[in-house]
Every structure is written in C-alpha cells, then in structure tokens.
N, C-alpha and C positions, 0 to 999 in steps of 0.2 A: 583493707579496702583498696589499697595504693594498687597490691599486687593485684589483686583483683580486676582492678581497670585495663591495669598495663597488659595483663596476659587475655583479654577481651580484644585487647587494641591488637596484639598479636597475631591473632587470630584472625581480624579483618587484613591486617597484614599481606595475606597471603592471596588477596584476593585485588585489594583495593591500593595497598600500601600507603595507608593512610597516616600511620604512625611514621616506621624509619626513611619514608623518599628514599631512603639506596636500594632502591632495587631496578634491578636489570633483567628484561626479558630477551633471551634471542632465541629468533625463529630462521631459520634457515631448511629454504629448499633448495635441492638438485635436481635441473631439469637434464635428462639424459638425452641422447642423440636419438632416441625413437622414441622420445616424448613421455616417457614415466617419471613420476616424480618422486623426488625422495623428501619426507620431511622430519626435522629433528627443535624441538622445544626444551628451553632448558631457564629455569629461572632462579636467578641469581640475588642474594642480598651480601654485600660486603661486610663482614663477622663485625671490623671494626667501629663502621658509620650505624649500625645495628646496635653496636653499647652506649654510642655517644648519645642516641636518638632517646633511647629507653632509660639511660641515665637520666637526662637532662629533664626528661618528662618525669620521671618518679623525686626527682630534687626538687622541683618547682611543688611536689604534695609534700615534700618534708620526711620522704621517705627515701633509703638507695634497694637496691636489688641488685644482686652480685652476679657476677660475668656466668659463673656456673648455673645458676638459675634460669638465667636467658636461652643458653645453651639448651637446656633440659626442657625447655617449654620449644625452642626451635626442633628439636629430634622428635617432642611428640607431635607434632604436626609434620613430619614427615620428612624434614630436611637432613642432609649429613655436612661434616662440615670437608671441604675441600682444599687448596692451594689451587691458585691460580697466578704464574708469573710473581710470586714472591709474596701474594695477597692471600688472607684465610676466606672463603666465602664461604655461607647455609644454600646449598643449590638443593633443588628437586627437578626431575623432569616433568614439563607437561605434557609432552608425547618423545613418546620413543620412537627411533630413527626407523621407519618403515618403506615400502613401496606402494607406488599406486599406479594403476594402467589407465593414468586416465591424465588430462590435461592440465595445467598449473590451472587456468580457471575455474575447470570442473571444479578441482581441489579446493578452490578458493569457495565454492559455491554450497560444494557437500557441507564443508564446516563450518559455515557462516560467518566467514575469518574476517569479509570485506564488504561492504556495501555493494547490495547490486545493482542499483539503480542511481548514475551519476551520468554528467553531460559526456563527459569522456572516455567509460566505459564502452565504450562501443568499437571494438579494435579486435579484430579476430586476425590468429595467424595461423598458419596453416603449419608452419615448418616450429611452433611450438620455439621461438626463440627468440619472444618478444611478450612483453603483457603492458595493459596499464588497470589500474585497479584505484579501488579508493581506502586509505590507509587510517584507521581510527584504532587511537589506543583505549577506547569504549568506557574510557572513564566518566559516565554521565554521571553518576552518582555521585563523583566530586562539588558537583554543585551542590545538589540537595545535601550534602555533608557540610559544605560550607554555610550554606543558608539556615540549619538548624531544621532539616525536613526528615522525613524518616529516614534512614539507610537499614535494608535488610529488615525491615520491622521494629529499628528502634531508633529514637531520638535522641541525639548526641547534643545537639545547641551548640556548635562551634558556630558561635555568632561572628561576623565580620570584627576583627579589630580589637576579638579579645586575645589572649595572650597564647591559648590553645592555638588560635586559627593561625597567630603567625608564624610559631614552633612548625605547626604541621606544610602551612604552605612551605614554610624556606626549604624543610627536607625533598618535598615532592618534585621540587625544581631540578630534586638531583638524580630523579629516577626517570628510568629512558625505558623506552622498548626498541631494539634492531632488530628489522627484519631483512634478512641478507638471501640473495638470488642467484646460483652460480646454473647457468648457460653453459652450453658443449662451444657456442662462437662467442666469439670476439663480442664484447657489447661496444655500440657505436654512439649511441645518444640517450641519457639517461635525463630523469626531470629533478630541478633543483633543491638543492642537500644532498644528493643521494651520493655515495662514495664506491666509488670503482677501487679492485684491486689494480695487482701492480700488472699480471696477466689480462687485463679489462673482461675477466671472466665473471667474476663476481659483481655485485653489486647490493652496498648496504645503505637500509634507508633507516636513520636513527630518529625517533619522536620523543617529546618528553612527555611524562606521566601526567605530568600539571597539565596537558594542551589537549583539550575536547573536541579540539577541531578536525574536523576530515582533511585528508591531504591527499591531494591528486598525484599518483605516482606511477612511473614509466620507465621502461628500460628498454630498448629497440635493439638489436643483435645486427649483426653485417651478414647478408644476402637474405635476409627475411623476409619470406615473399606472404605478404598481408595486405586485409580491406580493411577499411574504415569507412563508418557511414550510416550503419547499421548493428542490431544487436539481437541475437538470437531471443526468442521469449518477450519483447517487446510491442507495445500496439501504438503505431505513434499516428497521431491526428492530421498529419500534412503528409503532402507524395517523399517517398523515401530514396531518396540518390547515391549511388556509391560508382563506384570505376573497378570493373574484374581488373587482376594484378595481370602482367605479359606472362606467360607462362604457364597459365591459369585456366583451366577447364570447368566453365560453369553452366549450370543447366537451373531454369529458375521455373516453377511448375512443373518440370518434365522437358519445358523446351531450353534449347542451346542457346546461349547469351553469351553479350563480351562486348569491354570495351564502357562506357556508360550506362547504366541502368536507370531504371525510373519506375516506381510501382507506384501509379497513381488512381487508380481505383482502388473501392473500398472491398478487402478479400484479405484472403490467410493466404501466406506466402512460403514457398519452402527453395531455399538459396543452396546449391550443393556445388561445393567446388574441390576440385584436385588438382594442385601440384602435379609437375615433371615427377619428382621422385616416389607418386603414389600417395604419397600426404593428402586426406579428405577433411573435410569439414563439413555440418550442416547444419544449417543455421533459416530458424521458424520466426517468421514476424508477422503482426497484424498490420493493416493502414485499415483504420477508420475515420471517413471523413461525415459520416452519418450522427443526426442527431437520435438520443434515445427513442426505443419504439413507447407511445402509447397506447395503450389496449383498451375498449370500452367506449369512445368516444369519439366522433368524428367532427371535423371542421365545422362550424356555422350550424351547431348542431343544438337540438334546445329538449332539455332533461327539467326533471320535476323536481332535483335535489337529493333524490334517493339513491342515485348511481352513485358505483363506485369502480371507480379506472386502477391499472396499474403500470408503472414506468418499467424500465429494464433497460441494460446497454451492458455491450460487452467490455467495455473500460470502465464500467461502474456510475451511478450516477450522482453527481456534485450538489446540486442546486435543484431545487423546483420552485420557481417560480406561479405564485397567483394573485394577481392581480398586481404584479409588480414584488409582493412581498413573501419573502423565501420561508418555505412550513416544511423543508427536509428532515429540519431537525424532529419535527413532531409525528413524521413516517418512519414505521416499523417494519424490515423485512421480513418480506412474509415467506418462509420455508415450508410450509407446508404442499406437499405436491410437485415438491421438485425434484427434477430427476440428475440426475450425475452430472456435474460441469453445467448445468440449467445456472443463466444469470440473474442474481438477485433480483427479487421481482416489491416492488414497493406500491402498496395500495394507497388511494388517498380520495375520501367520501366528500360528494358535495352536502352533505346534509347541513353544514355549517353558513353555505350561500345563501346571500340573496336573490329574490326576484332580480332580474334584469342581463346585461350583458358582461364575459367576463372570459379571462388567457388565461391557459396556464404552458407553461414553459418549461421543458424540462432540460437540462445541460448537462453534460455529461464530461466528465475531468480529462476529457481532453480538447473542452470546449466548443464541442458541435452541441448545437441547440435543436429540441423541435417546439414547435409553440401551435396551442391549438386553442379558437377559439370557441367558444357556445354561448349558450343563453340556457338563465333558470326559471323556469315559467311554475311556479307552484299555484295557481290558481285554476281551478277545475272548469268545463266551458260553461256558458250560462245557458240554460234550458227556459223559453220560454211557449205559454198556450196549453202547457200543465203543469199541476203542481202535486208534490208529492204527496199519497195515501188519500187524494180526491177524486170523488165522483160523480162523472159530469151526467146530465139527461138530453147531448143535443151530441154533434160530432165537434173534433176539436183539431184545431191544427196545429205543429208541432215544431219552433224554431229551435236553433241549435247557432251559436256563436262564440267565439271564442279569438284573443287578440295575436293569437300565434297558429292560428288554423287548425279544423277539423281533421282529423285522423280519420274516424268512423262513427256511426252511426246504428245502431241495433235496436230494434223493437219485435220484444218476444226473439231475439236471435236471430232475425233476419233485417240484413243494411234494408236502409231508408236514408231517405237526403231531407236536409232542413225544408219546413214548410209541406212537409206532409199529412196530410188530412186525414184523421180517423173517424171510422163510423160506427163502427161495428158493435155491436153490445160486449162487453167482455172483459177480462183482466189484461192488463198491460204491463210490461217491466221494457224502460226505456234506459239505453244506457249510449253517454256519449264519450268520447275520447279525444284527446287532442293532440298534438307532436309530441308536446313531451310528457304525456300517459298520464296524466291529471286524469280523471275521469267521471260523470256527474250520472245518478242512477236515480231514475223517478219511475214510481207507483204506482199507477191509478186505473181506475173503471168507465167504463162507459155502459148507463141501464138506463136506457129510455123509457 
C-alpha cells in the first residue's frame, strides 16, 4: 500500500512536485539581434534530495523502498539520469531548444507562459531588447493541496499541521523555477532578485515553488528605443497617454503623430510605429468611456411589465443594478442570434415589477454606467357610459381615462376621442389603450 502512495506521489511529482520539493525548472530564452527567439526547458530533480524525500515519506508508513526502485519508477515516467557539476540529477525536457519568428511577447502570449493582463505590462519595444512581464510559478493547486481540496480529481487531506503537510511544505521551499533572458545588448536595468551575468547579457529570474504569488519582472537593455503607456489588445475606461520615443516614426489611425499623445474619445485605435533601423510595431487598443447600450426601453418611459430589454458592452457588463439592488447574477447570456465577435447580449424581464416608478443601471467593468428610468403601469384604462356584453335602447356616451394617459381609442376600428356619443343601432367592439399597452375591450349594442 506504502509503494503504492509513494509511486502516485511520483507521479504528481512531475507535475506539481509535491512530494521531493528538489525540483528545478529552467526556462531560458535567446532574444537574437533580429528579434527571433530561441527557447529551451529542461526540468531537473536532484537524484539525491529525491531518496531523502521518498525515504523519509515511506519510513514514517513503516515501510523503505530502495534507491533502485525509485530509479525505475523515475525512467518510467520519462526521466534519465544525468551529471551535473559533480551532482546525479532525473532531468526531462519540457521543450526543446527551437526557433520562432516572432517576439519574446508574442512568445510569452502563444504559450500562455505569463499573465496578460498586469498594471505594468504595458511596455512595448521595438528594437526587441527589453520586456516586463508577469512571472507565476502557477502553483494554485498548492493551496487546494494544502487545505485538503481536490487536486486533479482527488483528495489527499494534507490538512494544515499534520505531519504530511510539514514533510511536504519544508521540501517545496527547496524547489525553484529560473527563468533566464540572454539579449544581443548589454542589459542596463533589471527588477529586483533578478541576477545579471558577468557579460550583463543575460539575466536570471529565480522563484520558489512554494510562492503563488505573481511577480512583476523587467529587464531594459542600453539603447532600447520603447513606449510605455499603453498595451496592444486592451480597452481601458480613461483617455490613454504615452510620449512617441525621439527616433520614432508613428502614425495613429493613419495620421502622423509625435511627441505626446492622447486618445480620448471613445473608438478603436491602431498605434503603428518604426524605428531608424526599420524595427515596426503595431499595436490595437480600445478607450471606452461609454456606459452599456440598453435596448427596449427609453427614459421616463412607462411599460405594462411584459417587456423585456437587453444590456451589451464591449468590455462586458459587471453589475445591473434595479432599484438599487444587483440581479446580474440571476441574467443569462443570451447566444442566440449572434453573429461573429457580436457582444454578449443579457436580457432581463419586467414581469417581476411592481406598479409604480423604478432605475435600472447597468455598469460595465470598466465602470461607465448608463441608468434609465421608467414606470410600470399594469392597470388597463377605465371605460365608462358602457358596459361590457350590454344592450342599450337610447344613445350612449363613451368616456375613456386612465392615470398615465390614453394612447388610443377605437370603435369598430376606427379612433374616437373620450366622450363620444353613440346613436346608431348596432354592434360595437370598443377598445382602449394607454402608454404602457394595458388595453380595455368592451361589447355592446345599441337597438332602439
């Protein structure tokens, strides 16, 4: 049963390194002088801290498993064993050293290596010899491990404080992942931990396994000609400001810019700049300063309850407020009828209101609002001077009222205004209407 565990635990190992903490990942790219990238992954666990860990776990069940065994459960899952510097380590590759024609970003972007969306993200270069990026050794799952939550579909219970959880935490402290950056220039300013070679070509950023925290990281190169300010693929809710670099040829919609910029209307942007040495970049952003459209219903507008509106925004919408209190959560997107890149569209029916007056608000996550008032009038107009399926022997006259005004008036299908007098012998069908489509339908004859 002992081996059992252990070679399970292994197994997660390789993924989570939950078990031996010695494990080391290094990820290392080359940014070449015309900006292709080269990248090479390789993950390492130290043969020795590997027996200690797997020992010491199978001694606490009252059981040992021998060096060879370990060994033989490390090769089937994929590892060899290596020398390094006078050390034995289980390495596997997770990528092999490749090329790509495309930008350290791109790179970062294709493989979803790094978070895209941070405050300081926002740093584009042109001459490809500068990034900042946001650094996660993506171990969420350490929590839910530790807490006794599922991992991968099962339940371990390494509850805080029992003897598992400290074994495993103390190893985890000793596994790292380095991701190392080597530049064709000189690097000039890098963000704190990060370790420069002896050349300031390289630069390595080491994390520990234990730490789920994102880390903002940067490395700026000498003569790097880059903006800040802005971030391609973004929609941001205030006017967006950056400064073209000296040297820099930029055209924004199609017209020439430079110097300060400013995009403060609400519209799709496209930022295209080039370098002296033909270096291009281009770079797409939204400003929305607009609160969501509502459809169905206008201001000061008064409905019978039966409507149904729907919200939409192109940065998605956050909150609907009604009558102060938020029902998003109880809105379903509605997909139906939507066409390519068409924005979620979210319906939401008055049938649930009361008579009287009432807001609803809709906000949008990047916190433009629109808010529109109405009124629900569910009460049909009142008809008096006939009464429905009666038949009079004299002429009769015909009022019509209602506390949110007449719409219309028909008898036999043709308008009439309240207080119209009828004579005629004959069948009648009287129907009346008000703003908000309530509508009152009466019968009757007249046979003298």
């Amino acid at each position: 049963m002992v081996k059992k565990i252990v070679k399970m635990m292994l197994g997660m190992l390789l993924t989570v390194a939950l078990l031996s903490g010695c494990m080391r990942v290094e990820e290392s790219f080359t940014v070449r002088q015309d900006g292709n990238v080269s990248f090479y992954a390789e993950v390492l666990y130290e043969k020795q801290k590997v027996l200690e860990a797997v020992r010491e776990f199978s001694e606490e069940a009252g059981e040992s498993i021998s060096e060879q065994k370990i060994t033989e459960w490390m090769e089937q899952e994929g590892y060899k064993l290596v020398t390094r510097e006078g050390k034995e380590y289980f390495t596997a590759l997770a990528f092999e050293e490749s090329e790509y024609s495309s930008s350290l970003g791109k790179f970062y972007e294709e493989n979803n290596m790094f978070s895209p969306e941070t405050e300081k993200d926002d740093y584009i270069s042109l001459t490809e010899t500068s990034f900042e990026a946001a650094l996660t050794t993506a171990f969420q799952d350490m929590d839910d491990f530790w807490d006794g939550d599922d991992v991968f579909g099962k339940n371990y219970r390494m509850q805080d404080g029992s003897e598992e959880y400290e074994m495993i935490q103390k190893y985890m402290k000793n596994s790292e992942l380095v991701l190392s950056v080597t530049f064709a220039a000189p690097i000039v300013k890098v963000s704190e931990g990060a370790v420069l070679s002896a050349d300031k070509k390289t630069v390595s950023f080491p994390a520990s396994m234990s730490d789920t925290a994102v880390k903002e990281i940067y490395a700026y190169c000498e003569n790097d000609i880059a903006l800040s300010g802005v971030k391609s693929g973004m929609i941001y809710g205030k006017t967006v400001s950056y400064t073209i670099p000296e040297g820099v040829k930029a055209t924004l919609n199609g017209s020439a810019v430079e110097g300060a910029v400013s995009s403060e209307k609400t519209g799709t942007y496209e930022l295209c700049l080039k370098a002296a040495d033909g270096a291009q970049k281009s770079v797409y952003y939204k400003v929305d300063k607009e609160g969501p459209v509502i459809k169905g219903i206008q201001n000061n507008g008064i409905y019978n309850g039966k409507k149904i509106i729907t919200m939409s925004d192109t940065s998605g919408i956050d909150r609907v407020l009604v009558d102060g209190k938020n029902v998003f959560g109880e809105l379903a997107a509605d997909f139906q009828g939507m066409e390519f890149l068409e924005y979620l569209k979210y319906p939401y029916s008055f049938t649930g209101l009361k008579e009287g007056k009432h807001t609803i608000q809709a906000i949008d996550k990047l916190g433009n609002a629109t808010s529109v008032s109405f009124q629900i009038d569910k009460t049909a107009p009142k008809v008096t001077g006939v009464k429905n399926n009666k038949t009079y022997k004299s002429a009769v006259t015909v009022h019509v009222t209602d506390k949110n005004g007449i719409k219309s008036i028909t008898l036999n299908g043709k308008k009439i205004k309240s207080g119209k007098q009828i004579s005629k012998n004959g069948s009648y069908r009287l129907v009346a209407k008000d703003a908000a489509g309530n509508k009152t339908i009466v019968r009757f004859r007249i046979k003298e």
